[in-house]
N, C-alpha and C positions, 0 to 999 in steps of 0.2 A: 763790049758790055752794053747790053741795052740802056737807055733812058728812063729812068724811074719816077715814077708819077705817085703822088701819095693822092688817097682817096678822102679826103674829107667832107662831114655830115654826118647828119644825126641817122644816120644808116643802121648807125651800130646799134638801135634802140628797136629795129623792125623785131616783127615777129619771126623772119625767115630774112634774119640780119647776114649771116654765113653766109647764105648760096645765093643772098645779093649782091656780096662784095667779090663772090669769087666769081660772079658772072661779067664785073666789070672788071675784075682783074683777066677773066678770058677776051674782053674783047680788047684790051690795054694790050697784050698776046697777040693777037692777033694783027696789032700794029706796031710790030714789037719793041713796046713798050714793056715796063717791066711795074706793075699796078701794086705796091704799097697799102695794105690793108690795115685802120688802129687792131680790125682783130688777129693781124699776124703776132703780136706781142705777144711772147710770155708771159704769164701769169702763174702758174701754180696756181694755188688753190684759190677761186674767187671767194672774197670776202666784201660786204659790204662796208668795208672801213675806210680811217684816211691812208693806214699801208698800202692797200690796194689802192686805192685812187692816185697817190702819187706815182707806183708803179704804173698804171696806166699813163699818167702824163708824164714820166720821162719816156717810156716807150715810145710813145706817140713825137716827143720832140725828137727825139733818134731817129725813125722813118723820117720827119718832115729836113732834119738835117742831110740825108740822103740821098733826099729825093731833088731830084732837078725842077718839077715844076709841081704844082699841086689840081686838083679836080675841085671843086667845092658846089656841094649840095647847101644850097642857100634858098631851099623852101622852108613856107613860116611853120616854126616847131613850137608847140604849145602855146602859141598867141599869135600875135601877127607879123613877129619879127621872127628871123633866122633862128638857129642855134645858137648858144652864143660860146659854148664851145667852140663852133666853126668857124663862128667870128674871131676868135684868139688865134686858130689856126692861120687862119688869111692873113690878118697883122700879122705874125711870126714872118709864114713864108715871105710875105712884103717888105720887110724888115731886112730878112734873106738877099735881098732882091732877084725874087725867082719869081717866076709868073706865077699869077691862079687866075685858074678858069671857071667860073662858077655857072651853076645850073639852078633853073627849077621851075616847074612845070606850072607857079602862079604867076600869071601875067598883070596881075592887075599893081599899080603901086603901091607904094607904102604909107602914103598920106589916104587912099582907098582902102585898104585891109586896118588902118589906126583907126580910122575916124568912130567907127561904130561900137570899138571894143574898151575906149575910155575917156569917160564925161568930158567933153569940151569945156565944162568952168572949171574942172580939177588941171586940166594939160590943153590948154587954150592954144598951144603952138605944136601944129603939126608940120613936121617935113613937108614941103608939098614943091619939090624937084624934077615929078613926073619918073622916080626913080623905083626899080622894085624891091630895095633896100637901101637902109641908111646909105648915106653919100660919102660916110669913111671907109663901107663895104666895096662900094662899086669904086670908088676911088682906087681902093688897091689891090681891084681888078684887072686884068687883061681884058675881059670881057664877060658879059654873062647870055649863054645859051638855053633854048627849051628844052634839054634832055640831055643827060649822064654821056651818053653817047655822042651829040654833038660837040662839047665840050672837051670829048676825049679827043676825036678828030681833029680841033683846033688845037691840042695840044700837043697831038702828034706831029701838025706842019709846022707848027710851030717850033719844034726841037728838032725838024731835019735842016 
């Protein structure tokens, strides 16, 4: 049976969310891996309510239970930090103690992306670790890569 890799990030919120997860489940294939997607989950009828939201997060614990290592899109989503969905995810698998590999195409750190988006006399204490995310992200990291795809690769050699 292949090695199963859960995809997490805020992916699931793209416009052309589907045929971006199914194109990194083809390359997760390709390495045959076997790419865990939050949108494989059942659903039935989407609803904006707390029914559906909990069905989405047992779903989504069921894949990461599954899955032997994780992927994590760890670019900044609606401000300067992460998802923070993604971030519960990375704790879990961490938790797990299953690796995650996390990705994301801003290089700049996380005391550089804070600094400008809230007043220094309201939050006078920035991170400033030279880290591209908080340091309990990168901590229970394997490592973090510039692209979906290299991350994948490193968790391919990493599961042979």
């Amino acid at each position: 049976m292949s090695k199963q890799v859960y995809l997490a990030g805020p992916d699931v919120f793209r416009d052309n969310a589907k045929a971006h997860l199914v194109k990194l489940q083809g390359f997760c294939a390709a390495l045959g891996l076997a790419g865990l997607s939050p949108l494989d989950t059942e659903l039935g009828q989407f609803m904006q309510d707390r029914h559906t939201a909990m069905k989405i997060f047992a779903g989504n614990v069921a894949l990461m239970n599954k899955a032997d290592v994780a992927i994590a899109n760890i670019v900044p989503f609606r401000g300067p930090n992460m998802d923070s969905g993604t971030a519960f995810e990375i704790g879990y698998m961490h938790a797990l103690g299953k690796a995650v590999f996390c990705y994301t195409d801003d290089s700049k750190t996380l005391a550089e992306r804070s600094g400008h988006v809230f007043p220094l006399d309201k939050f006078p204490i920035v991170e400033e670790f030279g880290l591209v995310e908080n340091l309990m992200i990168i901590g229970g990291s394997h490592a973090v890569y510039a692209s979906a795809e290299d991350a994948i690769l490193a968790a391919a050699r990493f599961l042979k």
